[in-house]
DSSP file (Angstrom, degrees, kcal/mol; ACC not computed):
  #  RESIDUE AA STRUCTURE BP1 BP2  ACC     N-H-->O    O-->H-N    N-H-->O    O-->H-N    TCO  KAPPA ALPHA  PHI   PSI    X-CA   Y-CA   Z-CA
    1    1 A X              0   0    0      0, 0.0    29,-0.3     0, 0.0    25,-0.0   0.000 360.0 360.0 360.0 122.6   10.1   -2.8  -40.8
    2    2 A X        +     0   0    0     27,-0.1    27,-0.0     2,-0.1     0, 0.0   0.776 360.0 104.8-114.1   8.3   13.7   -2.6  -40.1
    3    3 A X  S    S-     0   0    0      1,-0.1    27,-0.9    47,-0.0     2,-0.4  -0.039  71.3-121.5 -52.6 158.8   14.1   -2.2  -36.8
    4    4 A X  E     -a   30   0A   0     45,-0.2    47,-1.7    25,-0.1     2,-0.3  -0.785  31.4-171.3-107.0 155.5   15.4   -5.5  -35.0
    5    5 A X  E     -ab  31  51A   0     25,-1.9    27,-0.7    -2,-0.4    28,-0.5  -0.998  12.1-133.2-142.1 135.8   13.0   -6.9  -32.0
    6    6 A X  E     -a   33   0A   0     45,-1.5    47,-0.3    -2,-0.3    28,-0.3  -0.119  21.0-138.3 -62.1 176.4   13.6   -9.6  -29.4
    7    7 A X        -     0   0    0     26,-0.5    45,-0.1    45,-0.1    47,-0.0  -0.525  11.1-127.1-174.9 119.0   11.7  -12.4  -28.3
    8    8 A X        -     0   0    0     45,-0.2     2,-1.3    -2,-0.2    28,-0.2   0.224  14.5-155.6 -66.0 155.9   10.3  -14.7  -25.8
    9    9 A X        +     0   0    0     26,-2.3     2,-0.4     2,-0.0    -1,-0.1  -0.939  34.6 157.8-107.3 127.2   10.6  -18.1  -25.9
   10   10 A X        -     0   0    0     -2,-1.3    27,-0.0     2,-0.1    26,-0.0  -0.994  49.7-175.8-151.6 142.2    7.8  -19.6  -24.0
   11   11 A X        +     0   0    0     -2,-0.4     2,-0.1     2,-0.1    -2,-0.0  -0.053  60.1 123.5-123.7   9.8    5.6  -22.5  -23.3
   12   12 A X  S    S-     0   0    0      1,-0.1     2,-0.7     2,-0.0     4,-0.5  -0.369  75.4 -91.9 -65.6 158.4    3.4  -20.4  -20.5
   13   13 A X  S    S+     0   0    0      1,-0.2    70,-0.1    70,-0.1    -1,-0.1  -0.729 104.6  15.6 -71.5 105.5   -0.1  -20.1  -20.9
   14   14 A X  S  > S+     0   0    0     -2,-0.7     4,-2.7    68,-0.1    -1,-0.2  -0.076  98.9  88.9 116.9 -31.6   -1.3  -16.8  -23.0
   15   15 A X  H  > S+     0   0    0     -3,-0.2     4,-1.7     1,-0.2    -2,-0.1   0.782  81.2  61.9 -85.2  -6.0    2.0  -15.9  -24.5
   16   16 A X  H >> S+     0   0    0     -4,-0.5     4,-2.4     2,-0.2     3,-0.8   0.983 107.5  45.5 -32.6 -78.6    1.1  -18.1  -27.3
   17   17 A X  H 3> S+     0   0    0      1,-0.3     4,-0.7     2,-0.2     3,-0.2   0.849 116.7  46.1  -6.7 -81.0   -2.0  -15.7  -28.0
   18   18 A X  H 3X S+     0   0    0     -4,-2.7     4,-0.7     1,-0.3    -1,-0.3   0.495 104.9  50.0 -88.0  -0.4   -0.3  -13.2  -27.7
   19   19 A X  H <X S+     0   0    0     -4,-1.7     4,-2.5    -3,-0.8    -1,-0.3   0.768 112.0  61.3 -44.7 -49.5    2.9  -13.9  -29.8
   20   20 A X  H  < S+     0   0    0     -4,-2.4    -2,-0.2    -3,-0.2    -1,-0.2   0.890 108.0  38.2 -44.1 -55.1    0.0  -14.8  -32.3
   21   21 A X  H  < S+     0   0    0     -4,-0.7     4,-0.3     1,-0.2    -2,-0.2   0.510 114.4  56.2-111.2 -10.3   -1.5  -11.2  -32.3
   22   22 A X  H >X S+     0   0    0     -4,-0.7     3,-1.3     2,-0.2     4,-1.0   0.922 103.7  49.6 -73.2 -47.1    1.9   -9.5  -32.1
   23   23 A X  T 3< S+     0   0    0     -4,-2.5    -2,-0.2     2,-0.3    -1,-0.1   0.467 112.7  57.0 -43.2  -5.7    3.2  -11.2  -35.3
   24   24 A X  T 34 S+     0   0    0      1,-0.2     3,-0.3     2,-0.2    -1,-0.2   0.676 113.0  36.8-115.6 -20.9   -0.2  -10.0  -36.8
   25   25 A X  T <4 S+     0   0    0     -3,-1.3    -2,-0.3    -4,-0.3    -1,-0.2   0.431 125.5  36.0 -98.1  -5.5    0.4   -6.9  -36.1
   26   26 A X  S >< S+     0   0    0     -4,-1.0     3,-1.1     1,-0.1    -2,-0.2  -0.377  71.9 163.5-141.9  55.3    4.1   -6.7  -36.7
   27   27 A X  T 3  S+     0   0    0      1,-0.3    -4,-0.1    -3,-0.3    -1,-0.1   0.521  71.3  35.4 -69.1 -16.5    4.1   -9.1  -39.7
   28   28 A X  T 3  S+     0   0    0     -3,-0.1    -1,-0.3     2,-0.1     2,-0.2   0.194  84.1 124.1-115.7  35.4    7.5   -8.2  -41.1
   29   29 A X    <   -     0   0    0     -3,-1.1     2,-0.7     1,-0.1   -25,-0.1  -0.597  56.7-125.4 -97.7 146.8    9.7   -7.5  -38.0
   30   30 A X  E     -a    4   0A   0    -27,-0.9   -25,-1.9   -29,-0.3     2,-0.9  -0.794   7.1-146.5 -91.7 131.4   12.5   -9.2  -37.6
   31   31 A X  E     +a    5   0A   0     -2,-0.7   -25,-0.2   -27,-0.2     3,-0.1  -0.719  26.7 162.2 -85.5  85.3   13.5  -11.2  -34.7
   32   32 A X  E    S+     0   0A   0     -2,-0.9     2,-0.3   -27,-0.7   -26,-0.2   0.369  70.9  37.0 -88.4  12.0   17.6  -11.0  -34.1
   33   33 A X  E     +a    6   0A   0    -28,-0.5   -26,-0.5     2,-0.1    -1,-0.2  -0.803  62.3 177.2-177.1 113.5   17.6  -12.2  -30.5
   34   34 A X        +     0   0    0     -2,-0.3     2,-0.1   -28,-0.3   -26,-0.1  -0.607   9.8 168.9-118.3  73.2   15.4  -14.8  -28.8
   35   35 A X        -     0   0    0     -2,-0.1   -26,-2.3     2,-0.1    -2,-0.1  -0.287  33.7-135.0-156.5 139.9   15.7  -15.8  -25.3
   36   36 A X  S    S+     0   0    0    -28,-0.2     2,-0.4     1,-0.1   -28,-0.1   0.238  83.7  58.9-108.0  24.9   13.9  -17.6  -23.0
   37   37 A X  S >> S-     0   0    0      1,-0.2     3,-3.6   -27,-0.0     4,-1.0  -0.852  71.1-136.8-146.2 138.8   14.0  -15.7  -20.2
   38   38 A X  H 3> S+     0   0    0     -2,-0.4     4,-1.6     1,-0.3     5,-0.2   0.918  97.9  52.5 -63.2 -28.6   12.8  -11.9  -19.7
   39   39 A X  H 3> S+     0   0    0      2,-0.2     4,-0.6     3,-0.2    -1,-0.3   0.734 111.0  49.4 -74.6   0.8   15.3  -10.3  -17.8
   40   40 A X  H X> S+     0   0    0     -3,-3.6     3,-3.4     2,-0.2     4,-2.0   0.895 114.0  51.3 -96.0 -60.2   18.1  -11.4  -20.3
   41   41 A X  H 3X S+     0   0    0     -4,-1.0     4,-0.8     1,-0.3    -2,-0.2   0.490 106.1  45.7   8.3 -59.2   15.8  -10.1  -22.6
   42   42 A X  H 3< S+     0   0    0     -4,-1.6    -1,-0.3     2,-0.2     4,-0.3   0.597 112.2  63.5 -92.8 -21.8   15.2   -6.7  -21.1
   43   43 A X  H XX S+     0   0    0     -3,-3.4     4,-2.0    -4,-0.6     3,-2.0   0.950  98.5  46.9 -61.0 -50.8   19.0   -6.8  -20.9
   44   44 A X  H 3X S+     0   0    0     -4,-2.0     4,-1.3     1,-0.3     6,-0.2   0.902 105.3  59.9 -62.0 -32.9   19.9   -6.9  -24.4
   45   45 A X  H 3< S+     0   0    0     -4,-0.8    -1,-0.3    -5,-0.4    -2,-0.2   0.687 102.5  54.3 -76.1 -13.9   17.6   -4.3  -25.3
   46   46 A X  H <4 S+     0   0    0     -3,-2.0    -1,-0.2    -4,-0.3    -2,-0.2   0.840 112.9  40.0 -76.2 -36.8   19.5   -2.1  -23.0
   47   47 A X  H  < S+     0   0    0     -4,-2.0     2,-0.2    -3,-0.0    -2,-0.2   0.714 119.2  53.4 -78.9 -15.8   22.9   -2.7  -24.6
   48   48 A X  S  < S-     0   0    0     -4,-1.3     0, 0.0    -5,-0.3     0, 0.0  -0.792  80.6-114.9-117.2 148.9   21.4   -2.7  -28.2
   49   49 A X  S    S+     0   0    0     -2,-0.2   -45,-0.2     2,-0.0    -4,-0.1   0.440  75.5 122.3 -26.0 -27.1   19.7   -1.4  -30.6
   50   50 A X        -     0   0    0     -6,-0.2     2,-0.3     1,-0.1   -45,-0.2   0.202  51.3-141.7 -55.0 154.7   17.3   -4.0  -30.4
   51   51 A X  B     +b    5   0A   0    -47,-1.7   -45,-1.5     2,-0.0     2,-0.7  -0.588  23.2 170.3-125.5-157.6   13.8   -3.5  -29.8
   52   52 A X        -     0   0    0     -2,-0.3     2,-1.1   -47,-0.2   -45,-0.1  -0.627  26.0-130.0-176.6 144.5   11.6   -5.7  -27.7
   53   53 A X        +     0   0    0     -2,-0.7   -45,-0.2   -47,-0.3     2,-0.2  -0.629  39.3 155.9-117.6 103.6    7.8   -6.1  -25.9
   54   54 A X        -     0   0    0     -2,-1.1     3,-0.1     1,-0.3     5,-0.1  -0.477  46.5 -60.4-117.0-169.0    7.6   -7.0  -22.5
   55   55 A X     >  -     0   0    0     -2,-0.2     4,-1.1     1,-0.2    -1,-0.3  -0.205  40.8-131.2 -65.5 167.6    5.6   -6.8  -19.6
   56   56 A X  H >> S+     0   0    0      2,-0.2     4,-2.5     3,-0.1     3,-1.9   0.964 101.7  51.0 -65.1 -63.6    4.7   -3.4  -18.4
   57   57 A X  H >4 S+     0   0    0      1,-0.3     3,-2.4     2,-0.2     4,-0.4   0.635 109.4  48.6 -20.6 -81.2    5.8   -4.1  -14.7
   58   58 A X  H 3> S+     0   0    0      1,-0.3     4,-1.2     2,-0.2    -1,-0.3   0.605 110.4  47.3 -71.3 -18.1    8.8   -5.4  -15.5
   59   59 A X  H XX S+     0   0    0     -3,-1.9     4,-1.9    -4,-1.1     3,-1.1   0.958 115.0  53.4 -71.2 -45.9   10.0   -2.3  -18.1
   60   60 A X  H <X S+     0   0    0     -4,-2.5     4,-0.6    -3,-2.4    -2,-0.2   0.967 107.1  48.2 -49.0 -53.7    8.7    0.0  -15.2
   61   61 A X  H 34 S+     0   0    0     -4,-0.4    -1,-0.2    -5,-0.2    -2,-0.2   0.603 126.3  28.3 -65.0  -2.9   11.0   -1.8  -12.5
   62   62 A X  H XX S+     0   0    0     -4,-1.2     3,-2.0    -3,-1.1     4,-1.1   0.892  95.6  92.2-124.8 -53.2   14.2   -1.6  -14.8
   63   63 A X  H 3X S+     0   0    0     -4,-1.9     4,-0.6     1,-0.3     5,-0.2   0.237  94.9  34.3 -47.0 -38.1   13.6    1.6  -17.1
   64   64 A X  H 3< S+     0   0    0     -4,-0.6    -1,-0.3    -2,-0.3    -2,-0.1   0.796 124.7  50.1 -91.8 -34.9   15.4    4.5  -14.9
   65   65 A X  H <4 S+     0   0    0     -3,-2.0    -2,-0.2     1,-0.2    -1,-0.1   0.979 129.3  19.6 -62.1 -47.2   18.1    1.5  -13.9
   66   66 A X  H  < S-     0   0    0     -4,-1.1    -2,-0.2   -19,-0.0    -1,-0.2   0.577 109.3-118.6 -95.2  -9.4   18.6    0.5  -17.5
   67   67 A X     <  +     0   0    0     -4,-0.6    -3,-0.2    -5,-0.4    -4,-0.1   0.574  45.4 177.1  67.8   9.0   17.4    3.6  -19.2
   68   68 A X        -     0   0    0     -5,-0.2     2,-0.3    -9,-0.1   -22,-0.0   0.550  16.1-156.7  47.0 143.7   14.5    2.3  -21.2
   69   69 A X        -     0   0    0      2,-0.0     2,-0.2     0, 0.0    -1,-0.1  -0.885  15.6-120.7-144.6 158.4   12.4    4.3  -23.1
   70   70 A X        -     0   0    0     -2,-0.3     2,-0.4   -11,-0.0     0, 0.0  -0.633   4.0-143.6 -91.9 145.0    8.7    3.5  -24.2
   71   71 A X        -     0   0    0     -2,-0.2     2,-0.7     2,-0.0    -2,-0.0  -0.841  17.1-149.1 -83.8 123.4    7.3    3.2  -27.4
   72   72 A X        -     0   0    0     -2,-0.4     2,-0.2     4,-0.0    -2,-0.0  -0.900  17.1-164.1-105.6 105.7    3.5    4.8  -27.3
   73   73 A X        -     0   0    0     -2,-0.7     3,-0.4     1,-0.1    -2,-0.0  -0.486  18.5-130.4 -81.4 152.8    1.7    2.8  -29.9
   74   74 A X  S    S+     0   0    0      1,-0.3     2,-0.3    -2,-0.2    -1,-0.1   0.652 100.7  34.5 -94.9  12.6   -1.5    4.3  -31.0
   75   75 A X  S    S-     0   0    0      0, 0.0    -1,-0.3     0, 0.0    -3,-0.0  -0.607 103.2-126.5-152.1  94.9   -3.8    1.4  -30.7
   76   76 A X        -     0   0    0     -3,-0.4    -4,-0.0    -2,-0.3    -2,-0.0   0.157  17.4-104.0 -26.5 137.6   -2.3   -0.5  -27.5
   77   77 A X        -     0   0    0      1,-0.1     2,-0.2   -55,-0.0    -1,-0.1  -0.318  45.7-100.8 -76.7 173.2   -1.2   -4.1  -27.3
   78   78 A X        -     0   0    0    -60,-0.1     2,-0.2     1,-0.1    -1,-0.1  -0.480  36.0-122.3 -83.0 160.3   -3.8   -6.3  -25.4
   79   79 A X        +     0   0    0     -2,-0.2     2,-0.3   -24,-0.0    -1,-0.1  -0.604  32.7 175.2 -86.1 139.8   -2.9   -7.3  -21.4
   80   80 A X        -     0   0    0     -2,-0.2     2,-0.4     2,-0.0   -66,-0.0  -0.989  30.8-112.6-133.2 148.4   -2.6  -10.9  -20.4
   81   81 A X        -     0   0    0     -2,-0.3     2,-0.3     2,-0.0   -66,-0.0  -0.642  24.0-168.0 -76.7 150.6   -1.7  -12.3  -17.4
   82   82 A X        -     0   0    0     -2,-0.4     2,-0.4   -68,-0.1   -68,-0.1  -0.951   9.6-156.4-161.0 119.2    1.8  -14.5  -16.7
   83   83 A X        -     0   0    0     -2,-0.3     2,-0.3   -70,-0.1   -70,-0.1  -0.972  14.0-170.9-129.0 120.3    2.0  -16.2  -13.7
   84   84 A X        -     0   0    0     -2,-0.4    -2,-0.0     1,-0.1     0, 0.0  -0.859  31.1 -98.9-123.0 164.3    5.6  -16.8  -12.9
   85   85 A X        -     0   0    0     -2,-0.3     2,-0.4     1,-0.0    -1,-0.1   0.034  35.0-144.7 -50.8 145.3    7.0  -19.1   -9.9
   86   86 A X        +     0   0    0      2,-0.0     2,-0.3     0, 0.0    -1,-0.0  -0.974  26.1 169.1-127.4 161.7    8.0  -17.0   -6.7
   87   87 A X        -     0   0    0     -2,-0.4     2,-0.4     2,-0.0     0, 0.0  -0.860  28.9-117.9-152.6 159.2   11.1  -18.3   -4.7
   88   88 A X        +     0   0    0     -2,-0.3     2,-0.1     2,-0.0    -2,-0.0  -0.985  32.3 174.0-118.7 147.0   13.1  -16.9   -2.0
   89   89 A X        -     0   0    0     -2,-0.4     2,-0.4     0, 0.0    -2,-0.0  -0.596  16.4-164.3 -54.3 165.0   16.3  -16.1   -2.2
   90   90 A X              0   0    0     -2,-0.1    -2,-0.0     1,-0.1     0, 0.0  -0.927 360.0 360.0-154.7-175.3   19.3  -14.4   -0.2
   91   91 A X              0   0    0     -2,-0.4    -1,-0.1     0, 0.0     0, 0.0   0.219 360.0 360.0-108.0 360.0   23.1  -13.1   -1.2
């Protein structure tokens, strides 16, 4: 495979799993860019070639902003849930 693919770095509960069952399915891909947070993530893959798997949500909320485009695999990866902190903020 020669495409290049990002990747999270995480200690959450589930992405273990499923880091596990992507690497099993995408045993030779190379990883150039590893980050431990998703929106720098979903950035790089907007400036780059790079390719990357993230949540759906969050590729919906940035894809017309960042220009995105989807990959349609023919046998889908599996869903997990990721429970991230919520905060408020202000400008």
């Amino acid at each position: 495979m020669a495409e290049e693919f990002t990747q999270l770095i995480s200690k959450s509960a589930g992405v273990d799993d499923i880091q596990m069952e992507i690497d099993e399915r995408f045993m030779n891909r190379k990883i150039s860019f590893r980050g431990s947070s998703l929106l720098t993530i979903i950035n790089s893959i907007a400036v780059t070639d790079l390719l990357g798997i993230v949540p759906y949500e969050l590729y919906n909320s940035y894809r017309d902003f960042l220009n995105l485009k989807e990959i349609k695999l023919e046998h889908p990866l599996p869903s997990i849930k990721l429970t991230f902190p919520i905060i408020i903020f202000f400008k």
